[in-house]
BAFI-3210 file (N, C-alpha, C; in Angstrom, 3 decimals, decimal comma, padded with zeros to 6 digits):
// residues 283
n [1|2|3|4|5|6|7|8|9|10|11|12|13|14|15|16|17|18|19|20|21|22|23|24|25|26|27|28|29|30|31|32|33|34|35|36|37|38|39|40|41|42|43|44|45|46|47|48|49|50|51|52|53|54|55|56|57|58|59|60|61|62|63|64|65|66|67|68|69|70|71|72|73|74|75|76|77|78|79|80|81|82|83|84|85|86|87|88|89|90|91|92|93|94|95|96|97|98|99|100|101|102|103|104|105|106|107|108|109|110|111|112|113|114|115|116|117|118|119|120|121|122|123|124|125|126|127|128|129|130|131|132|133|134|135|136|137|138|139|140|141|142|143|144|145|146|147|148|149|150|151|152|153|154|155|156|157|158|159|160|161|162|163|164|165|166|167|168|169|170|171|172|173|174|175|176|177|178|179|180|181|182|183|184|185|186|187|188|189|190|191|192|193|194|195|196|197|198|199|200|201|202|203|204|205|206|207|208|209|210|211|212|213|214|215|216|217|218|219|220|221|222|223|224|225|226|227|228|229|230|231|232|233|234|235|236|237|238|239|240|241|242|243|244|245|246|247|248|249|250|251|252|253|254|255|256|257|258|259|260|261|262|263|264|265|266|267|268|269|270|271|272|273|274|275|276|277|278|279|280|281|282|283]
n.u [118,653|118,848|117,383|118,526|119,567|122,558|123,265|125,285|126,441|123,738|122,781|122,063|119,493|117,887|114,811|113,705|112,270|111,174|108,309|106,792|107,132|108,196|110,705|111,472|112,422|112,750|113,389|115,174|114,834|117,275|120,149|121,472|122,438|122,312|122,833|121,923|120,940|118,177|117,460|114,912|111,445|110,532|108,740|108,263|107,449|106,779|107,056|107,508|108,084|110,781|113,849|115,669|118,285|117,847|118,015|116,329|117,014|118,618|121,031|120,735|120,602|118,206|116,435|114,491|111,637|109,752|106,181|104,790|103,625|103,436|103,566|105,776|107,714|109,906|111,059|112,082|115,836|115,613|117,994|119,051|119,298|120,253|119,945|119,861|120,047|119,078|117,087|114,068|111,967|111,536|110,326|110,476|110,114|110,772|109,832|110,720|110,162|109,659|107,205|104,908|104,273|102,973|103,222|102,771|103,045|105,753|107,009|108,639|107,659|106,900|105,386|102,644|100,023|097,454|094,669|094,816|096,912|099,152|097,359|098,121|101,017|101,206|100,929|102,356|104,251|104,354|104,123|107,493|108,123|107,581|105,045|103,478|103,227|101,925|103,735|102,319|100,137|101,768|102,501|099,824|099,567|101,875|101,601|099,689|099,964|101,798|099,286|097,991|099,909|099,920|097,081|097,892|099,912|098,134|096,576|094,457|093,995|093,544|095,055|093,374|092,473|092,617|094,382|096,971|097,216|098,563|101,454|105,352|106,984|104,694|104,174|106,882|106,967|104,390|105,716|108,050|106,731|104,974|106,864|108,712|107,056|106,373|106,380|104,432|100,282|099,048|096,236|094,685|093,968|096,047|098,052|096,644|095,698|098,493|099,333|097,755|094,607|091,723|089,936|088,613|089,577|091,551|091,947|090,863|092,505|095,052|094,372|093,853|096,239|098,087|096,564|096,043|094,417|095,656|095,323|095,900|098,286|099,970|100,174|101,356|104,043|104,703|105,155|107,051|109,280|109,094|110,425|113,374|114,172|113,683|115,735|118,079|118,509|118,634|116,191|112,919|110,190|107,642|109,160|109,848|107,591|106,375|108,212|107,895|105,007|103,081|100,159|100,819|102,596|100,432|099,403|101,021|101,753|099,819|099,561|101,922|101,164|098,541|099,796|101,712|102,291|103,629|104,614|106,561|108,461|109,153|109,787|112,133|113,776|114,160|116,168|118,283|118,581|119,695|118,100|114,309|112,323|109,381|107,122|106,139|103,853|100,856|100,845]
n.v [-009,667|-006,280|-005,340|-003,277|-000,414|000,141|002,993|005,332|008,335|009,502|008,235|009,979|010,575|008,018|006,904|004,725|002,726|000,499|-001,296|-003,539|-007,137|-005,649|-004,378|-001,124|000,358|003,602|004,217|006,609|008,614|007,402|006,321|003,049|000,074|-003,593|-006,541|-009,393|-012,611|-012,755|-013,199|-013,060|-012,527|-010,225|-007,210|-004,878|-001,631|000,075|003,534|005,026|004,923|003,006|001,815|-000,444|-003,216|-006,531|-009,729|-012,969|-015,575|-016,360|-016,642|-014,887|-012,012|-009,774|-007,141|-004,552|-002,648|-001,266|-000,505|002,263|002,546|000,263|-003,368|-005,654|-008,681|-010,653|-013,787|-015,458|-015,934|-016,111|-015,349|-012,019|-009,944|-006,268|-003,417|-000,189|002,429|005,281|004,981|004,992|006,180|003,776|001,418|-000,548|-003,330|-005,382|-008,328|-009,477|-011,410|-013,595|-014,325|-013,796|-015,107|-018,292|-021,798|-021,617|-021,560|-020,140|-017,423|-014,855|-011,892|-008,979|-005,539|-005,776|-004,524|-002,718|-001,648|-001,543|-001,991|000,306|002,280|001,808|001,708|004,278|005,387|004,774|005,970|008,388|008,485|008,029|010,023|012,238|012,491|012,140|008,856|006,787|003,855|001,283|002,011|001,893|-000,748|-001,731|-001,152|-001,906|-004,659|-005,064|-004,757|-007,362|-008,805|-008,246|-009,562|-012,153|-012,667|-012,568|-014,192|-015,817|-016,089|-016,016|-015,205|-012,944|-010,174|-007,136|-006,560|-003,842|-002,861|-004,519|-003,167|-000,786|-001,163|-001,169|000,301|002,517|003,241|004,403|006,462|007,988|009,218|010,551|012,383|013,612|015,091|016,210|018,235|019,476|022,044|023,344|023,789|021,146|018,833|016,062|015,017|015,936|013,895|011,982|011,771|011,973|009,144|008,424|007,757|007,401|009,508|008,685|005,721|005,842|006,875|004,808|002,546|003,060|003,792|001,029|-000,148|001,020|001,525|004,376|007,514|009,453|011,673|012,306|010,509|012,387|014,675|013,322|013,525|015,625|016,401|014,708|015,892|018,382|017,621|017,055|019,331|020,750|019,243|020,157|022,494|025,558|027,050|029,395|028,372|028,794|029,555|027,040|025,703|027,023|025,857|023,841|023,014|023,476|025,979|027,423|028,378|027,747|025,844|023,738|023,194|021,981|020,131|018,719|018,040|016,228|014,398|013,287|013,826|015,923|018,873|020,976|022,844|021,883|019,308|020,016|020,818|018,679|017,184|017,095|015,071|011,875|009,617|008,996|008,535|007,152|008,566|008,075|008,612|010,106|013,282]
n.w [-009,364|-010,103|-013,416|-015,787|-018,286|-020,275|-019,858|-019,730|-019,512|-019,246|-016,968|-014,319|-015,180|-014,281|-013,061|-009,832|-007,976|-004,752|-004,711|-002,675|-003,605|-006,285|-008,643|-009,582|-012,406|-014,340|-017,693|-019,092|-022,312|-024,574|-026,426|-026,278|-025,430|-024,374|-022,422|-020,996|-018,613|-017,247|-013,576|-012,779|-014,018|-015,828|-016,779|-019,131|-020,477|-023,160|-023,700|-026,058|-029,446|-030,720|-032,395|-033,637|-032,603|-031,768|-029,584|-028,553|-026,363|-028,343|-030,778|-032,920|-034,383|-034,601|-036,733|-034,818|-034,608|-031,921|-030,950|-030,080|-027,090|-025,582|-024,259|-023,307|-022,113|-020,517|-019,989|-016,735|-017,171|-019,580|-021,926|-022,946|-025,609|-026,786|-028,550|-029,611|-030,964|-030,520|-028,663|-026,200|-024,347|-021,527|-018,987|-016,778|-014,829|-012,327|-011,375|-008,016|-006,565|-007,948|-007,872|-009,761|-011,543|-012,797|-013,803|-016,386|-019,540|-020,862|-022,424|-024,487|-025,212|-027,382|-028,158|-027,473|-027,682|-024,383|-022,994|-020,599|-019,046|-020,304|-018,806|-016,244|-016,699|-016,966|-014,385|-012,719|-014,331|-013,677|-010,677|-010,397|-011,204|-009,547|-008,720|-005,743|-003,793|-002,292|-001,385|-001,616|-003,362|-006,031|-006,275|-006,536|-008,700|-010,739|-010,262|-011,557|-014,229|-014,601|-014,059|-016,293|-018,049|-017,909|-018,494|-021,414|-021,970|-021,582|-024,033|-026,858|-029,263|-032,502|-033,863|-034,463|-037,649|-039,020|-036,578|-037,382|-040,198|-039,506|-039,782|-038,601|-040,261|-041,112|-038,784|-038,433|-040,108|-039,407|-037,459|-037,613|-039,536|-037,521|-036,195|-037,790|-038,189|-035,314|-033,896|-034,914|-035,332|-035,897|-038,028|-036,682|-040,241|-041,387|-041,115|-042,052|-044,746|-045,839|-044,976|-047,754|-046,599|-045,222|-042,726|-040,998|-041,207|-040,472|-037,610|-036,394|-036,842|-036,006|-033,094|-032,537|-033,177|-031,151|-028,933|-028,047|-029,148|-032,344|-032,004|-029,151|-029,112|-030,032|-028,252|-026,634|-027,954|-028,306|-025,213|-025,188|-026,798|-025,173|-022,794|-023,515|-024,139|-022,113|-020,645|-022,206|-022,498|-022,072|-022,440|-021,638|-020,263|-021,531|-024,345|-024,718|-024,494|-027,012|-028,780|-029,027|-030,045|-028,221|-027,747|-025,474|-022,236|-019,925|-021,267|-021,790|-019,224|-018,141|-019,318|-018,703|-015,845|-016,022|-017,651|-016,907|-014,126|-012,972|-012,567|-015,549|-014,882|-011,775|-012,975|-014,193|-012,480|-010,894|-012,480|-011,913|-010,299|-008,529|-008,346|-007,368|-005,414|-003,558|-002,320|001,309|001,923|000,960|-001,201]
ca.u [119,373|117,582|117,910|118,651|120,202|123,683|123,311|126,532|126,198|122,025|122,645|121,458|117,957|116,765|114,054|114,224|111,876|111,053|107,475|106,228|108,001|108,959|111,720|110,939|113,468|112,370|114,964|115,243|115,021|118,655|121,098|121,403|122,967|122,263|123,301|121,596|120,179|117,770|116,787|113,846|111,024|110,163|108,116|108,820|106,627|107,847|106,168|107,834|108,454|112,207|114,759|117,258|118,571|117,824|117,881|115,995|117,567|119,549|122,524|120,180|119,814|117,048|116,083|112,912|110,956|108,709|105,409|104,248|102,828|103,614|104,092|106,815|107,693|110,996|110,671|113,235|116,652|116,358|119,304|118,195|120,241|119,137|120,456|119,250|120,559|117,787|116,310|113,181|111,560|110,861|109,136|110,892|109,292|111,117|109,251|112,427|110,021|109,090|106,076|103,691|103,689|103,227|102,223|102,215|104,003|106,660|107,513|108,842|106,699|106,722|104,543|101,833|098,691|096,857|094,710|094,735|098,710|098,833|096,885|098,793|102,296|101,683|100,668|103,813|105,394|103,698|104,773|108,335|108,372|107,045|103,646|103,831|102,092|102,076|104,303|101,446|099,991|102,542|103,222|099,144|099,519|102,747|100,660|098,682|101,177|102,093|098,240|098,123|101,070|099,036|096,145|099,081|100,838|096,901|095,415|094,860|093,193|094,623|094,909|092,244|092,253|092,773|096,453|098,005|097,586|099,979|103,190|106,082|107,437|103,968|104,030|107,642|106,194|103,623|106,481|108,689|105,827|104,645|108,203|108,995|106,231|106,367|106,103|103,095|099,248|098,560|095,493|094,821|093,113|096,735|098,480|096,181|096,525|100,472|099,276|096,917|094,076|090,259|090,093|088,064|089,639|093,464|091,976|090,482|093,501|096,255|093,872|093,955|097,601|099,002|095,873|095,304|093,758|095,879|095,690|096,677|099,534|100,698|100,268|102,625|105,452|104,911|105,674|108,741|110,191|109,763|111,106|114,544|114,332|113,897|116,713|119,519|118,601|118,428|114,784|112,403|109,284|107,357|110,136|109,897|105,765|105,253|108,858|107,433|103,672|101,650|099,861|101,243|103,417|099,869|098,872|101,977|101,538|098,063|099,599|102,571|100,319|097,998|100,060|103,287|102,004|104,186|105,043|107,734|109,337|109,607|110,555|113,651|114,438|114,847|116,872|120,481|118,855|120,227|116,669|113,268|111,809|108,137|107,078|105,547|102,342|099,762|100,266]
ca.v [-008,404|-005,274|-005,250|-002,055|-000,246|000,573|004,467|006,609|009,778|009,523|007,996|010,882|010,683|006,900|006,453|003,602|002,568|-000,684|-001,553|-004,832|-007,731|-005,113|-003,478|-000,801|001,364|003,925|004,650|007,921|008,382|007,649|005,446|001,891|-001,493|-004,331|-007,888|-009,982|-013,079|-012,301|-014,284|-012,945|-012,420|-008,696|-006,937|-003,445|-001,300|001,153|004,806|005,762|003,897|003,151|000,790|-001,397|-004,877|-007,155|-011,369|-013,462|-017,196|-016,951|-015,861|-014,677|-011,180|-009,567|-005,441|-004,614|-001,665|-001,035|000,337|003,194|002,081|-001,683|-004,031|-006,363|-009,728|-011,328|-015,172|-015,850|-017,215|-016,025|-014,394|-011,012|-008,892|-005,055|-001,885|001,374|004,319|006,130|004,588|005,452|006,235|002,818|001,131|-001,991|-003,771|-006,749|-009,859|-009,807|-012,609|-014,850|-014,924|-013,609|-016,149|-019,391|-022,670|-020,905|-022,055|-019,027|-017,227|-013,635|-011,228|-007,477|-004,529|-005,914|-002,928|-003,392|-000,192|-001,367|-001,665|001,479|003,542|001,319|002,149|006,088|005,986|004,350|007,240|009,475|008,516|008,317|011,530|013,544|012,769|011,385|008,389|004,690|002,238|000,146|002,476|001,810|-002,310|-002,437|-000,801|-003,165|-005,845|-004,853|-004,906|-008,721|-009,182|-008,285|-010,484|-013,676|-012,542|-012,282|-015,589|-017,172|-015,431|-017,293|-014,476|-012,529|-008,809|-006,624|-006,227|-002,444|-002,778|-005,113|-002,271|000,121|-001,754|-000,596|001,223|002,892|003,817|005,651|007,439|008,863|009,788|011,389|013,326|014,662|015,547|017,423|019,129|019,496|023,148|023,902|023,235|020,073|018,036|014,338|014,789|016,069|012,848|010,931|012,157|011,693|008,221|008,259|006,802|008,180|009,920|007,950|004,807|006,082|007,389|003,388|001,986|003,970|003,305|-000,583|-000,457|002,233|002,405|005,465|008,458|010,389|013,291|011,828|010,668|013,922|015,002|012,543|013,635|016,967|016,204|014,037|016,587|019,149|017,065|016,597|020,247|021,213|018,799|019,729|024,053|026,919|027,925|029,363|027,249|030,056|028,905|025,494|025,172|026,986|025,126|021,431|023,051|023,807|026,900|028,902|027,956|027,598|024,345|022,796|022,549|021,451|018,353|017,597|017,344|015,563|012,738|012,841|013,922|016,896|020,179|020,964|023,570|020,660|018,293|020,620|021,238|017,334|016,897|016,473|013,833|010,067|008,728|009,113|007,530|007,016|008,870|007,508|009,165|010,873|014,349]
ca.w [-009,508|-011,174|-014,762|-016,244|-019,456|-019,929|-020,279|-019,632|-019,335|-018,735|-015,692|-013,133|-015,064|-013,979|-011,298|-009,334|-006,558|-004,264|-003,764|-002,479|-004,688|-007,564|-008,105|-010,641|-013,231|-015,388|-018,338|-020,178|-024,049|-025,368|-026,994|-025,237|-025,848|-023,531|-022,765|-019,742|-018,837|-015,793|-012,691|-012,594|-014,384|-015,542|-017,319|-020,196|-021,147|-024,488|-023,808|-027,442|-030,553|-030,835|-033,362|-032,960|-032,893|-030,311|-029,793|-027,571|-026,323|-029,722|-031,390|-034,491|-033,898|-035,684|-036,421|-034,164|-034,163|-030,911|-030,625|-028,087|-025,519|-025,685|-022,953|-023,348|-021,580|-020,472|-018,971|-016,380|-017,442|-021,316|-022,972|-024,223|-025,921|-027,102|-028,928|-030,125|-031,457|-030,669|-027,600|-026,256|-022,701|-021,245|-017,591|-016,192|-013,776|-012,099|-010,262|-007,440|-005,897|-009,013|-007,458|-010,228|-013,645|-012,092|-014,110|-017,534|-021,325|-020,521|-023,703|-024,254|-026,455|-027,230|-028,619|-027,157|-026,961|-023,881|-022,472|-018,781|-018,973|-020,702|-017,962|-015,304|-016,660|-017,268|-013,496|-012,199|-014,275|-012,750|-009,067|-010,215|-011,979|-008,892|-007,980|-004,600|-004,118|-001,190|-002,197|-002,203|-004,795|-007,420|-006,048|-007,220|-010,418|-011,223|-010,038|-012,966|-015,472|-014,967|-014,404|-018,294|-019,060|-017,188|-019,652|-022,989|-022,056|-022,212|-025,003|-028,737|-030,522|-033,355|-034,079|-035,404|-039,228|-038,466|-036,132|-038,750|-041,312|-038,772|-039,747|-037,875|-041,276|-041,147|-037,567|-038,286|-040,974|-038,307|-035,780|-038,939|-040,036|-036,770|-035,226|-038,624|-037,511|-034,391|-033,548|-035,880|-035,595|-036,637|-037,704|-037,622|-041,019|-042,137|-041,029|-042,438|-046,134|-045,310|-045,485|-047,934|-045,648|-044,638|-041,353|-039,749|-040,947|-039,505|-036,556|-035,638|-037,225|-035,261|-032,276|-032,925|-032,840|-030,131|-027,751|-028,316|-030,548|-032,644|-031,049|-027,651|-029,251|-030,702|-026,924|-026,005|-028,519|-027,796|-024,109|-024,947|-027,338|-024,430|-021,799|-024,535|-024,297|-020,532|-020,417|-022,611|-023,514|-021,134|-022,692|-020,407|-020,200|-022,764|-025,514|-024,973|-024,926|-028,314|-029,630|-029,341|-030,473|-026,990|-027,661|-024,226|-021,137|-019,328|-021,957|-021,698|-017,795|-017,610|-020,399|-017,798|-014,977|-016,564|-018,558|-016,095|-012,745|-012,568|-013,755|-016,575|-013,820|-011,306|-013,394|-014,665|-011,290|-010,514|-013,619|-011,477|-009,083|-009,406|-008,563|-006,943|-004,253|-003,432|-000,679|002,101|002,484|-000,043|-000,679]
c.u [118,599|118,143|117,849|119,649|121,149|123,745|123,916|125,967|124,560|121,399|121,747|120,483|116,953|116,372|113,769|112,979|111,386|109,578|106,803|107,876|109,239|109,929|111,371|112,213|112,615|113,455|114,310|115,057|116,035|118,982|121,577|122,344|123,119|122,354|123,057|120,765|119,716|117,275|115,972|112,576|110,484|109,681|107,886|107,615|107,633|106,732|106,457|108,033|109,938|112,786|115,548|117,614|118,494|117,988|117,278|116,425|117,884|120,837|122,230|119,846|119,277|116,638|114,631|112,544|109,740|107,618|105,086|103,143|102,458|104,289|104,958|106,999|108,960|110,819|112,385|114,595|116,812|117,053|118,635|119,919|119,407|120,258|120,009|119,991|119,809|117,126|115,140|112,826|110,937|110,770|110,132|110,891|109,505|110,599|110,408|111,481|109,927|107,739|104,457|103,346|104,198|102,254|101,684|103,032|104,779|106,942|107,703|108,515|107,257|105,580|102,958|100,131|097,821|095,867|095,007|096,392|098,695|098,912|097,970|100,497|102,397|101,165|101,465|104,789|105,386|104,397|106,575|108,729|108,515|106,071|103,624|102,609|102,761|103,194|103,125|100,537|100,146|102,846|101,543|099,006|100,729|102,096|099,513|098,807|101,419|100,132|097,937|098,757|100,379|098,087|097,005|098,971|099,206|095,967|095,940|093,995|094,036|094,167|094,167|092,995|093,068|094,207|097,398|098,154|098,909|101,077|104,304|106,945|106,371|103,922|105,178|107,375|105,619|104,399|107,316|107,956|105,491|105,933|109,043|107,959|105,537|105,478|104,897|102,246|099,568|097,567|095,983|094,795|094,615|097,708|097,639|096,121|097,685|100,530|098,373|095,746|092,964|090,535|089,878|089,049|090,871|093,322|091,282|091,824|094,909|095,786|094,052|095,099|098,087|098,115|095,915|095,193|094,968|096,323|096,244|098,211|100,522|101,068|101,320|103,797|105,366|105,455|107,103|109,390|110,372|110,798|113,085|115,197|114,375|115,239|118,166|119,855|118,091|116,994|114,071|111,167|108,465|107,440|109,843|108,367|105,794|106,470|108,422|105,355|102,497|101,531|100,122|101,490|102,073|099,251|099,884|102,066|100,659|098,746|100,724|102,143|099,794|098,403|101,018|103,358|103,421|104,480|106,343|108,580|109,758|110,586|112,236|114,120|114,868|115,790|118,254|120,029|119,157|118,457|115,838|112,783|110,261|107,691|105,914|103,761|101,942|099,937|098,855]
c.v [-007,495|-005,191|-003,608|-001,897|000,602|002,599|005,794|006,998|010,046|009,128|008,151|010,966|009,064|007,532|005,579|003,713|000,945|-000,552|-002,870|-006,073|-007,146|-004,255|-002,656|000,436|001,712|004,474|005,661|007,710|008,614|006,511|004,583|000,933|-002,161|-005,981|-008,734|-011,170|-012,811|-013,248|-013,899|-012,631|-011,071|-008,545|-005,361|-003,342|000,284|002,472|005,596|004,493|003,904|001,724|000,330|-002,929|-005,529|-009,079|-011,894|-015,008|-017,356|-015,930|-015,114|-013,164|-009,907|-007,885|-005,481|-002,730|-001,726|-000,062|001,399|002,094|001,069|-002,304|-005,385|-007,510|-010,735|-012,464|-014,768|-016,705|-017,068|-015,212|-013,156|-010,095|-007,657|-004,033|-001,163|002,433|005,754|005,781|005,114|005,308|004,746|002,331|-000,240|-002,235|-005,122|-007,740|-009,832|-011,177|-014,050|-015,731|-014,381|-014,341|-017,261|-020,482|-022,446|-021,315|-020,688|-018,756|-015,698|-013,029|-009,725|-006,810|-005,385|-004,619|-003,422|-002,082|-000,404|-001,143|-000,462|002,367|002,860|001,915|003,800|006,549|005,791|005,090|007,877|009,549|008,486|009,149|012,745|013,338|011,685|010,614|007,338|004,289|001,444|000,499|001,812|000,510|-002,145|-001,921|-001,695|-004,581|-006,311|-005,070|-006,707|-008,980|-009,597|-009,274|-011,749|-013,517|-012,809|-014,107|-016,447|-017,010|-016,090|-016,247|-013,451|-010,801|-008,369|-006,116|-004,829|-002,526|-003,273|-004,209|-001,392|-000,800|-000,798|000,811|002,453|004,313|005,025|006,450|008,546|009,923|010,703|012,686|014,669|015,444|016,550|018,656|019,849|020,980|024,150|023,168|021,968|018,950|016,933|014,141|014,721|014,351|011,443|011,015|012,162|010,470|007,798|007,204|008,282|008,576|008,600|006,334|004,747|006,221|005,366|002,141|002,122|003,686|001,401|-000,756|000,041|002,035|003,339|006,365|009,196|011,806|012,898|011,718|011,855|014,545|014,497|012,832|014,921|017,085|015,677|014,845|017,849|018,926|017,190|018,422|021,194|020,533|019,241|021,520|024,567|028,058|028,290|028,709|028,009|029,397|027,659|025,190|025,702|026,143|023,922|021,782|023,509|025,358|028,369|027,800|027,364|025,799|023,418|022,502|021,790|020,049|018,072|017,284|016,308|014,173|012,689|012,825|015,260|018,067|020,766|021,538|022,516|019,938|018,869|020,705|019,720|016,614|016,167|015,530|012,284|009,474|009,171|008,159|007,311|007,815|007,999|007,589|010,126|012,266|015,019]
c.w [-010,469|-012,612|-015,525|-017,441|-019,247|-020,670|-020,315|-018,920|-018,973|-017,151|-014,438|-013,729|-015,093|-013,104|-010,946|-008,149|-006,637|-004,023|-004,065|-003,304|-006,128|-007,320|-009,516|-010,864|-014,456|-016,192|-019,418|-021,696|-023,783|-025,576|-025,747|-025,780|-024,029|-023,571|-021,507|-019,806|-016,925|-015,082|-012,488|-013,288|-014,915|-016,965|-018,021|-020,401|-022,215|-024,083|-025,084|-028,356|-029,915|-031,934|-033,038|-033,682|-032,037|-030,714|-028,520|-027,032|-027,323|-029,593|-032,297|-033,563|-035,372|-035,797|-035,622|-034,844|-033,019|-031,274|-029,440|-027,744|-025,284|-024,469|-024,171|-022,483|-021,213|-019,463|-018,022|-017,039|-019,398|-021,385|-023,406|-024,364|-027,422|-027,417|-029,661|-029,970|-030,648|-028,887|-027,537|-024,435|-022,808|-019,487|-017,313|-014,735|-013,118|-011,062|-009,405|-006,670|-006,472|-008,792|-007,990|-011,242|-012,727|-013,186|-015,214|-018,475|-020,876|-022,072|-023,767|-025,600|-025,919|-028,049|-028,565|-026,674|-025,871|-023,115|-021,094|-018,702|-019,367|-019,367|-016,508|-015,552|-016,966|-015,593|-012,298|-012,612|-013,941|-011,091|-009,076|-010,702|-010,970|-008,211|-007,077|-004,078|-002,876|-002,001|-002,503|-003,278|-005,542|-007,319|-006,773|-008,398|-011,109|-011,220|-010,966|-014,028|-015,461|-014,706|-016,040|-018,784|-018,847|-018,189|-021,011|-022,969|-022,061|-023,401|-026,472|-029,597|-031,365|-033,234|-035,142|-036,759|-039,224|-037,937|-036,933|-039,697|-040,481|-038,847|-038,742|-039,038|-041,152|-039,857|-037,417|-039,207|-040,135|-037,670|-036,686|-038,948|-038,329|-036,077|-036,474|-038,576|-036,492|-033,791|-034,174|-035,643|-036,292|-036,540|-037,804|-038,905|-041,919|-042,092|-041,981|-044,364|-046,368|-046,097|-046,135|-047,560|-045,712|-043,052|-040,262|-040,007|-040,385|-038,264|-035,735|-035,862|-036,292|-033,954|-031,380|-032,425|-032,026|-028,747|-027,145|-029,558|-031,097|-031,718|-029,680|-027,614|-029,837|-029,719|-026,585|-026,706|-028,341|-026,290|-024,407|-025,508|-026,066|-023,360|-022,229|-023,931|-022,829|-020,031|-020,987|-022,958|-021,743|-021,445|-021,878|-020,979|-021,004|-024,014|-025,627|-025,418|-026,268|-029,266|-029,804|-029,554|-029,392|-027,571|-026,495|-023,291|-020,291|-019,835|-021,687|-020,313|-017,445|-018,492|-019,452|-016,450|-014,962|-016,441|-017,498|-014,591|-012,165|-013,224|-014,190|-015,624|-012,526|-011,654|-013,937|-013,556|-010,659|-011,773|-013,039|-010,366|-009,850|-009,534|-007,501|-006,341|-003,893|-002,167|000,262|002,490|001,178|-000,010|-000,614]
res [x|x|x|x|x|x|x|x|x|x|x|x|x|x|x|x|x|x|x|x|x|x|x|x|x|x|x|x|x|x|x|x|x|x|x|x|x|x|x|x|x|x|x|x|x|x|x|x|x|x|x|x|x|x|x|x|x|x|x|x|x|x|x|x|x|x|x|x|x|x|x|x|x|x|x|x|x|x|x|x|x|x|x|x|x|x|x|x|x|x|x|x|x|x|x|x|x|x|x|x|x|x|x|x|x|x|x|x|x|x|x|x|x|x|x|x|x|x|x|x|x|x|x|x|x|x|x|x|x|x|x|x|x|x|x|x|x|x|x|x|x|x|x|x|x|x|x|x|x|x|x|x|x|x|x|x|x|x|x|x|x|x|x|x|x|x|x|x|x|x|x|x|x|x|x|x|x|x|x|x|x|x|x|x|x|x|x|x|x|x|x|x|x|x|x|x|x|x|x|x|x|x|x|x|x|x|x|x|x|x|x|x|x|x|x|x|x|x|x|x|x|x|x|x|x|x|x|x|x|x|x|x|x|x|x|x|x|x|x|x|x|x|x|x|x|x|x|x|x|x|x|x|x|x|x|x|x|x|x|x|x|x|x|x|x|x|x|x|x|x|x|x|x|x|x|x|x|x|x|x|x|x|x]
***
């Protein structure tokens, strides 16, 4: 059965599609609480930080913080339980065949950085955002995603020197700083005096941990704060690009093309559908 988060009122902005084995749900930024144990094997990816409390095959439940752009890992058959205030845009990607982790120590991990996942899950958002793509597209870019996890569940090496410094306290620092600043220029160089730190060594550090630069990610919260904002205000697309920092309505299109596979006017205009479908053929 597809696993998904209990989201009210957010409802009409999942997207949902079938291809091959997967069954795939993408869930909005917002406030969650969840309680499932799944028959199937599936696989999260976090496109934002977010907080909470979660438990895995216990009763002990523990505060998390997520990284962007972290793959995640649920075995068949464990208990999870999850809540956030806050939520955050996330990717879920369910094995409905149980026919990709075969013959492996099973164990369920998160904030995992991986770049191939990464570019694999911002291109599965992409096709359910808008940009019309095969099913078999988006079944071999999922196919990609537990690829990674088959690599996770065998890997014995530790994290670079460099990502261990980005603590998760660290990382909301980052997201604090730039989202109080949202609508104004801003360098890396300033973030990185935030935390007193050398450029270069925040910009390999922040790298280490997120997979990716700085500035990419600033891109990316500038997108999610507009998205918040095409969603919930009557701005015209003008207002919104220089309110979340794009320099003109023309930058802020070229960045939801780009990272999302569609454009902000689109995407406001599919705002009242329940879900998105894949289309059949390439446009």
């Amino acid at each position: 059965m597809p696993l998904s988060r209990n989201v009210g009122d957010f409802d009409h902005l999942i997207r949902t599609t079938k291809a091959g084995p997967f069954y795939i749900t993408l869930l909005p930024r917002c406030s969650y609480e969840v309680s499932y144990r799944p028959n199937q094997s599936a696989v999260g990816f976090a496109f934002e930080s977010q907080s909470g409390v979660h438990a895995f095959a216990s009763d002990r439940v523990t505060p998390f913080r997520t990284k962007p752009n972290s793959l995640a890992f649920v075995p068949r058959e464990c208990e999870v339980f999850s809540s956030s205030k806050n939520g955050g845009e996330y990717l879920l990607v369910v094995d409905e065949a149980n026919s990709q982790i075969e013959n492996q120590v099973l164990r369920h991990f998160n904030n995992v950085i991986d770049p191939a996942a990464i570019a694999a899950a911002q291109r599965i958002r992409s096709a359910l955002l808008g940009s019309a793509r095969e099913a078999l597209w988006v079944e071999e870019n999922a196919g990609v995603l537990f690829e990674r996890i088959r690599k996770e569940l065998n890997a014995s090496s530790k994290e670079a020197r460099e990502a261990r410094w980005m603590t998760p306290a660290r990382l909301k620092l980052i997201d604090e700083f730039i989202d109080s600043r949202i609508s104004q220029e801003l360098r890396v160089a300033e973030i990185a005096v935030a935390l007193g730190l050398s450029e270069g060594f925040f910009i390999r550090a922040f790298k280490a941990a997120t997979g990716k630069s700085p500035h990419s990610y600033l891109i990316d919260r500038r997108l999610a704060h507009a998205r918040v904002l095409l969603r919930t205000s009557a701005h015209d697309l003008c207002d919104v690009a220089l309110t979340v920092g794009f320099s003109s309505h023309a930058h802020m299109t070229a960045a939801f093309t780009h990272r999302l596979g569609v454009t902000p006017g689109r995407l406001r205009a599919a705002m009242g559908c329940r879900s998105d479908s894949i289309a059949t053929r390439r446009k």
